[in-house]
Biopython code that builds the backbone (N, CA, C, O; Angstrom):
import numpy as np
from Bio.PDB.StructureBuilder import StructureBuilder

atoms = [
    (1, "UNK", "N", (0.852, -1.162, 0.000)),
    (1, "UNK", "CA", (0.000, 0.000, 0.000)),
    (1, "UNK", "C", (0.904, 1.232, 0.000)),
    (1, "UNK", "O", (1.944, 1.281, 0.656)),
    (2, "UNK", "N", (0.354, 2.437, -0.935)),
    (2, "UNK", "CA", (1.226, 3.310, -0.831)),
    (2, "UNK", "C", (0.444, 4.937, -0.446)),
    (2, "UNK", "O", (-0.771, 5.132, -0.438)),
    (3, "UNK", "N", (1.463, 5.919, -0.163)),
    (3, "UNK", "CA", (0.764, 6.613, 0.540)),
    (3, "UNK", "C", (-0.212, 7.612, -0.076)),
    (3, "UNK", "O", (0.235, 8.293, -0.999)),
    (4, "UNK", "N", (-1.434, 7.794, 0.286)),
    (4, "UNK", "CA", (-2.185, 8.480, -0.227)),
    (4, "UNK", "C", (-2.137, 9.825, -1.068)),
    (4, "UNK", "O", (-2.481, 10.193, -2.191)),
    (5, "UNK", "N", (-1.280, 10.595, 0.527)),
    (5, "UNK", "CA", (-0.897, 12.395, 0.228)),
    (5, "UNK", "C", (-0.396, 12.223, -0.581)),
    (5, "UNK", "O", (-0.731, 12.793, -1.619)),
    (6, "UNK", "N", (0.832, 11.220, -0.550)),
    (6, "UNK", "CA", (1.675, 11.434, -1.621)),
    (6, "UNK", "C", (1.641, 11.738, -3.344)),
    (6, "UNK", "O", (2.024, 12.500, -4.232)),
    (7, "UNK", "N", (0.701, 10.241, -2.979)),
    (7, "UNK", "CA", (-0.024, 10.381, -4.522)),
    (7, "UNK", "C", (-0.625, 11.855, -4.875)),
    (7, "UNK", "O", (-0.547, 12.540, -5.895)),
    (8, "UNK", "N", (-1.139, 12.022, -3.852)),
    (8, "UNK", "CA", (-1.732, 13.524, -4.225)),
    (8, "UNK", "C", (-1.461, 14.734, -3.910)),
    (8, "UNK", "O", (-2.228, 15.692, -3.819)),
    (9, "UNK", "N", (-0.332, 14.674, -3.742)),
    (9, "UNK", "CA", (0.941, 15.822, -4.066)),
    (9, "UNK", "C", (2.250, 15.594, -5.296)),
    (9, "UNK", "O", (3.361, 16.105, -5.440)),
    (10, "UNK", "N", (1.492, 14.601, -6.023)),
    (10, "UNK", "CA", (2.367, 14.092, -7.323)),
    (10, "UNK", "C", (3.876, 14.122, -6.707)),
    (10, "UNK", "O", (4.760, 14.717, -7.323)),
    (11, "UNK", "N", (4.122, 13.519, -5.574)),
    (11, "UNK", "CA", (4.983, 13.329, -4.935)),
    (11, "UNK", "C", (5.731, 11.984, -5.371)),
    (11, "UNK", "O", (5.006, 11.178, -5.956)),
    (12, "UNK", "N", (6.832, 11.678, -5.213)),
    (12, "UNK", "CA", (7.462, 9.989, -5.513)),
    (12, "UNK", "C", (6.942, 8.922, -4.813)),
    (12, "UNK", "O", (6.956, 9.122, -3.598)),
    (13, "UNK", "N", (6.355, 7.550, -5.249)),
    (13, "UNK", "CA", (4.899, 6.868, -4.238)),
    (13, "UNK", "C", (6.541, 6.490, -3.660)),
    (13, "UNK", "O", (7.652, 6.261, -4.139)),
    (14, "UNK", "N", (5.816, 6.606, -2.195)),
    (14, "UNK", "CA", (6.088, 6.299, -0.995)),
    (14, "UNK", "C", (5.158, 5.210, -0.083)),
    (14, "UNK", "O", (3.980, 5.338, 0.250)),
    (15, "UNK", "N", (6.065, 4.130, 0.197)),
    (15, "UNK", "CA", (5.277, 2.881, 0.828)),
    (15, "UNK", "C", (4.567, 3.717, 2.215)),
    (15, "UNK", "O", (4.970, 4.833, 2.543)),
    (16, "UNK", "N", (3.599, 3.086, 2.863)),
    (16, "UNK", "CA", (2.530, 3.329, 4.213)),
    (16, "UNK", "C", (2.758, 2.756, 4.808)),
    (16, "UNK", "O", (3.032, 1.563, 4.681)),
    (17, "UNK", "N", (2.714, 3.704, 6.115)),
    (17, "UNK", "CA", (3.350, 2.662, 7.322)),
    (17, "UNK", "C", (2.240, 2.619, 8.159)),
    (17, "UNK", "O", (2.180, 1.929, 9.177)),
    (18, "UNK", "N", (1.241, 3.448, 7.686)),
    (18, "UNK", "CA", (0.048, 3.763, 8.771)),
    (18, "UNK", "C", (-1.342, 4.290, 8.219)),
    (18, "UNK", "O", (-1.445, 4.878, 7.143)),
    (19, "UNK", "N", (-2.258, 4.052, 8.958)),
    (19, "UNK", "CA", (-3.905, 4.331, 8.051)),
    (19, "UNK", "C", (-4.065, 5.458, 9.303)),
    (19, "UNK", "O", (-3.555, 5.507, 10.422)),
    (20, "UNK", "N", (-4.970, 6.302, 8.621)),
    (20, "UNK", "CA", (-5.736, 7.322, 8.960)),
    (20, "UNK", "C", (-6.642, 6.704, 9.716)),
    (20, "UNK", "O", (-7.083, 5.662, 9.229)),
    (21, "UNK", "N", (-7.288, 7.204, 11.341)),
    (21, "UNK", "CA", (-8.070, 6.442, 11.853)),
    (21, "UNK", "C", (-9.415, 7.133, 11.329)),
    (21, "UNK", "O", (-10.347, 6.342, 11.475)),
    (22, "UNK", "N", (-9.689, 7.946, 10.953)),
    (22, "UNK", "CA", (-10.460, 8.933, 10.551)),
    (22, "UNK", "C", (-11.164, 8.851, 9.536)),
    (22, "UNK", "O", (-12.382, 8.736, 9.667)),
    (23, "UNK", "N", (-10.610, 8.887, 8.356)),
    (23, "UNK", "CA", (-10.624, 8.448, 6.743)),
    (23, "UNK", "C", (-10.030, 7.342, 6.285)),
    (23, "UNK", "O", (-10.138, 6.963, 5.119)),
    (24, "UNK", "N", (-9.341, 6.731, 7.205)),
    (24, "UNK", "CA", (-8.840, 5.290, 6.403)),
    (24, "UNK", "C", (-7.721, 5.609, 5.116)),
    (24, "UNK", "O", (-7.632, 4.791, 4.200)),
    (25, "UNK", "N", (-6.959, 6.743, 5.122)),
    (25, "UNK", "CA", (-5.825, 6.889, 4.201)),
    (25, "UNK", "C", (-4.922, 6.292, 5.021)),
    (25, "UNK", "O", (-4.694, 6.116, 6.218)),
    (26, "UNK", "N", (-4.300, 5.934, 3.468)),
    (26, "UNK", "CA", (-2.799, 4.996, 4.130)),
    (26, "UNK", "C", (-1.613, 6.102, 4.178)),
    (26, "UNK", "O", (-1.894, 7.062, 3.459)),
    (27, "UNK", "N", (-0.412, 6.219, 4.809)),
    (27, "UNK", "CA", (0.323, 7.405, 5.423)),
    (27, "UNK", "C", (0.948, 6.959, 5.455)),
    (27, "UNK", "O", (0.944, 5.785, 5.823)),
    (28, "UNK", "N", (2.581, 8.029, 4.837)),
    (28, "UNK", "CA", (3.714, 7.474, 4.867)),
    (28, "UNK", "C", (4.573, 8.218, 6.304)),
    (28, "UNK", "O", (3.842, 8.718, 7.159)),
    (29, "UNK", "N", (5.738, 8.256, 6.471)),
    (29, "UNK", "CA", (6.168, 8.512, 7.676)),
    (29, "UNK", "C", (5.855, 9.959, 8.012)),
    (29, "UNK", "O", (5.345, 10.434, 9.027)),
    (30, "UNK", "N", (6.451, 10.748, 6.492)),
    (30, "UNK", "CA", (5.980, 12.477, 6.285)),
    (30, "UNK", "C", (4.765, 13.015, 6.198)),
    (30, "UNK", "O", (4.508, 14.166, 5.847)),
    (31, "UNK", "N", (3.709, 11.834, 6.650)),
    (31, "UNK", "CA", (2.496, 12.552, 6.513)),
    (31, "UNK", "C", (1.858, 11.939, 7.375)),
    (31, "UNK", "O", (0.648, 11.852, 7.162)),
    (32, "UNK", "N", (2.245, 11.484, 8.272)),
    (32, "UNK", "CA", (1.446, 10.736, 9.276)),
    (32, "UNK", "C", (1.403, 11.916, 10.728)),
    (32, "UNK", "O", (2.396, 12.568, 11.052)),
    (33, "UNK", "N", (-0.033, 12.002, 11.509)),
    (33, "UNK", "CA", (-0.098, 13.092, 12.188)),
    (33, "UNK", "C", (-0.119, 12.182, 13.585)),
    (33, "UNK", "O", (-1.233, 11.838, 13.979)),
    (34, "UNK", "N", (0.833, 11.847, 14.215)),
    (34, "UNK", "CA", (0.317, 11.312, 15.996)),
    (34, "UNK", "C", (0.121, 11.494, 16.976)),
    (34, "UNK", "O", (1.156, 11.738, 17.595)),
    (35, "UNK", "N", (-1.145, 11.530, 17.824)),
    (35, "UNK", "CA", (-1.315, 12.612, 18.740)),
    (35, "UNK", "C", (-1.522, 11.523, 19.928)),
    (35, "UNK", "O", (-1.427, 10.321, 19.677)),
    (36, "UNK", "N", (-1.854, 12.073, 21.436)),
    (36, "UNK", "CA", (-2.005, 10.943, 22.573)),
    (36, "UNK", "C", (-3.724, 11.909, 22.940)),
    (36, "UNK", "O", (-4.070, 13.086, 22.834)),
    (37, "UNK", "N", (-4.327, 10.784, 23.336)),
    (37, "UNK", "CA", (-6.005, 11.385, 23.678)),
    (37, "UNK", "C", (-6.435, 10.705, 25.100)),
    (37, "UNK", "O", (-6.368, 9.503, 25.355)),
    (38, "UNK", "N", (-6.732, 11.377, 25.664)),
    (38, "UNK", "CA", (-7.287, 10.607, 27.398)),
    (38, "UNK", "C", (-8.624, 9.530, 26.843)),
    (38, "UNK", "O", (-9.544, 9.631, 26.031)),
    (39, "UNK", "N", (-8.077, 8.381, 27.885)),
    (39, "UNK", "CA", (-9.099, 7.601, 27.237)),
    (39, "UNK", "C", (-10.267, 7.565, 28.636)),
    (39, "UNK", "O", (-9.708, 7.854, 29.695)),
    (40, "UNK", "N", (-11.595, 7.293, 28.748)),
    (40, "UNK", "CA", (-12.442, 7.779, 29.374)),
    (40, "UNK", "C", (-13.215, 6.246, 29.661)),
    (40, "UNK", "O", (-13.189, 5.359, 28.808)),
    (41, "UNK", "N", (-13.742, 6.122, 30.684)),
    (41, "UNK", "CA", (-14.728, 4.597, 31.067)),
    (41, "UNK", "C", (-15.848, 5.339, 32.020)),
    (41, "UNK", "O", (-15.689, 6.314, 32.754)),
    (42, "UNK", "N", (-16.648, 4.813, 31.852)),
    (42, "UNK", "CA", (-17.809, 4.708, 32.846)),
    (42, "UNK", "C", (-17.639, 4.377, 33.653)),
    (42, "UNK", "O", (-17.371, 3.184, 33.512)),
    (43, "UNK", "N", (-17.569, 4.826, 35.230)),
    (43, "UNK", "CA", (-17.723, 4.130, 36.370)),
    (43, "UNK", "C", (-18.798, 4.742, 36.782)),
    (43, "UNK", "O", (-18.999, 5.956, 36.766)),
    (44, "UNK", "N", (-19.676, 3.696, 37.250)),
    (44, "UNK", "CA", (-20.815, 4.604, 38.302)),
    (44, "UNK", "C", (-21.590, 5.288, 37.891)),
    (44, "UNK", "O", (-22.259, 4.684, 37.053)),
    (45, "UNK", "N", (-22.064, 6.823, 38.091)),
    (45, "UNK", "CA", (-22.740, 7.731, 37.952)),
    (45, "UNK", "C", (-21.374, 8.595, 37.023)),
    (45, "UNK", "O", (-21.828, 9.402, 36.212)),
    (46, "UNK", "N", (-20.242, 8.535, 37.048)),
    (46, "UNK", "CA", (-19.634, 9.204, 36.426)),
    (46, "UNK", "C", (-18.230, 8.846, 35.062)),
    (46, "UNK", "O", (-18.301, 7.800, 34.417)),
    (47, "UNK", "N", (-17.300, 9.658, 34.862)),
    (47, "UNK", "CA", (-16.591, 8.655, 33.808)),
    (47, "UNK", "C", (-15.197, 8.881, 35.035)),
    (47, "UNK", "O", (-15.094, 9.699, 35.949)),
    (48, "UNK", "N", (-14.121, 7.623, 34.513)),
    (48, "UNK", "CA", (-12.781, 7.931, 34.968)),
    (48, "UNK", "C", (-11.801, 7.901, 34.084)),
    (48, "UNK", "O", (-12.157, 7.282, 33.081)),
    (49, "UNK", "N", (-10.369, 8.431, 34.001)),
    (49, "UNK", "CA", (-9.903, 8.660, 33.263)),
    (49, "UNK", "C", (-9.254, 7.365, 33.538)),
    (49, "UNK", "O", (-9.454, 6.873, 34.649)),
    (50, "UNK", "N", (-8.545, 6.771, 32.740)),
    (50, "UNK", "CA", (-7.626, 6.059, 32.135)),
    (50, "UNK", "C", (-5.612, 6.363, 32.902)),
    (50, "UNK", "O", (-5.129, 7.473, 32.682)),
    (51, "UNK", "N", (-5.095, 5.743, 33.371)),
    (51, "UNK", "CA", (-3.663, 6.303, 33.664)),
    (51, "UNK", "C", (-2.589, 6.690, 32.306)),
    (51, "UNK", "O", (-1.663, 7.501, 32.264)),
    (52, "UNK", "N", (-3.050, 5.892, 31.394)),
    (52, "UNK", "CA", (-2.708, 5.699, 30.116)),
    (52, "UNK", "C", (-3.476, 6.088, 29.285)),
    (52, "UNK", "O", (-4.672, 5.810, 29.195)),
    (53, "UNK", "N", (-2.424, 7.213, 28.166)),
    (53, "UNK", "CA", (-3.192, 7.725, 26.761)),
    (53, "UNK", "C", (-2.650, 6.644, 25.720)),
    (53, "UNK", "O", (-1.680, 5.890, 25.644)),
    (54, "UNK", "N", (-3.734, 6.947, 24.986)),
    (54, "UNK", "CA", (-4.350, 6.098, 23.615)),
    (54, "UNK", "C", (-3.785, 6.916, 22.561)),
    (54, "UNK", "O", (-3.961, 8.119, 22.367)),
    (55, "UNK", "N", (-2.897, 5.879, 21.739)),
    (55, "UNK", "CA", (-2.735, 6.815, 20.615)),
    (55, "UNK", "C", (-3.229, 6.968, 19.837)),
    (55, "UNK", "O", (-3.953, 6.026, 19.513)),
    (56, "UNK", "N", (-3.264, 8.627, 18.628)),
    (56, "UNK", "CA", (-4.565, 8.329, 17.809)),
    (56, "UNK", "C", (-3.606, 9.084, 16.526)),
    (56, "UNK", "O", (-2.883, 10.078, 16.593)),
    (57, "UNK", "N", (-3.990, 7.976, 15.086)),
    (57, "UNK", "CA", (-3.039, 8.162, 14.132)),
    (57, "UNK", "C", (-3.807, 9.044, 13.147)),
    (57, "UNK", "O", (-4.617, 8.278, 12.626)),
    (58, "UNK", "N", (-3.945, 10.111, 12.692)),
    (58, "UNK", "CA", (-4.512, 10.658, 11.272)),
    (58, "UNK", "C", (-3.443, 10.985, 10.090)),
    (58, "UNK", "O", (-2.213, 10.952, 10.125)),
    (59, "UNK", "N", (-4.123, 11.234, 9.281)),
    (59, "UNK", "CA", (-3.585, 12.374, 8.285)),
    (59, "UNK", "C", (-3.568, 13.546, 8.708)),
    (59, "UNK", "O", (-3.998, 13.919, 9.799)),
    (60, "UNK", "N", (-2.807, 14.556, 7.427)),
    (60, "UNK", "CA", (-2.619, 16.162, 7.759)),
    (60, "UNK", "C", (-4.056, 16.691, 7.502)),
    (60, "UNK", "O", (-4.393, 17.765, 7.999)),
    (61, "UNK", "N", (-4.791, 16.067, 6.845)),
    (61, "UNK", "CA", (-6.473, 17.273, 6.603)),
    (61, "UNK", "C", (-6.929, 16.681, 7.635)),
    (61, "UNK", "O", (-7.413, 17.533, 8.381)),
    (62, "UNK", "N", (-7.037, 15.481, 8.128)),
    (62, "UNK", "CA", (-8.031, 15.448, 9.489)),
    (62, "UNK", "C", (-7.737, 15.571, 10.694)),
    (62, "UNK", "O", (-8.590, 15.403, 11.565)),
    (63, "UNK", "N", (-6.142, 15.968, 11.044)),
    (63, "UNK", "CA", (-5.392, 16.596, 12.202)),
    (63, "UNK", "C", (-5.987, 18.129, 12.065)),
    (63, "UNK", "O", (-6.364, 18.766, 13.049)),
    (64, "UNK", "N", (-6.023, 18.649, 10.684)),
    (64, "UNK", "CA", (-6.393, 20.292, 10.404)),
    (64, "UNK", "C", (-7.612, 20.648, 10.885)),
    (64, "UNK", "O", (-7.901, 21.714, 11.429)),
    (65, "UNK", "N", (-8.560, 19.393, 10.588)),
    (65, "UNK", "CA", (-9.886, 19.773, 10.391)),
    (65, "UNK", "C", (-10.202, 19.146, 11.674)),
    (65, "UNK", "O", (-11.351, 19.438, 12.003)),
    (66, "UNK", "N", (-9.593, 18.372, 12.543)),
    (66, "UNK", "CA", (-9.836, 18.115, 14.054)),
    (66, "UNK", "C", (-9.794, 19.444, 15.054)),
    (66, "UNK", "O", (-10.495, 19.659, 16.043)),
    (67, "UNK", "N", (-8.990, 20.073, 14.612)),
    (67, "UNK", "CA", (-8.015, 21.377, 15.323)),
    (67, "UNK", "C", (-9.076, 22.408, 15.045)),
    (67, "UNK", "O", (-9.160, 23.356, 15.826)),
    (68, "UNK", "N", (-9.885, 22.330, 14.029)),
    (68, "UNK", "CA", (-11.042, 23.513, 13.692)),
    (68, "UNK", "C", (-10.131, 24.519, 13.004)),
    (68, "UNK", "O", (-10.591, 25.579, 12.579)),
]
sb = StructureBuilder()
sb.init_structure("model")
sb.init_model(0)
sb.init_chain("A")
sb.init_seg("    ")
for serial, (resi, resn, name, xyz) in enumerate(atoms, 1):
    if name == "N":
        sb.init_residue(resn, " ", resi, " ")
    sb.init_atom(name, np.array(xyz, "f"), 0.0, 1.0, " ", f" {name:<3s}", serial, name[0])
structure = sb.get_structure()
């Protein structure tokens, strides 16, 4: 699989090391966006956080368009 942006920056195809969790594009190392997100559970009447963040992989338009 090769990388999406790339293709569509008529860029040289570049193999994917990673999918967009978002859109499901495949991402090469230069276009892969990785961020850490609190992960959240139900306990009870309320939620608890997690001690450990979750990583979460996108592309550059849905890191952009996450960010508003």
């Amino acid at each position: 699989m090769n990388c999406y942006d790339c293709h569509s920056e008529d860029l040289p195809t570049t193999r994917a090391v990673a999918v967009c969790c978002r859109c499901g594009a495949a991402l090469c190392t230069d276009h892969v966006q990785t961020r850490s997100e609190l992960v959240l559970r139900v306990r009870g009447m309320g939620l608890a956080t997690l001690p450990d963040r979750a990583r979460r992989i996108t592309c550059t338009a849905c890191c952009k368009a996450e960010a508003g």
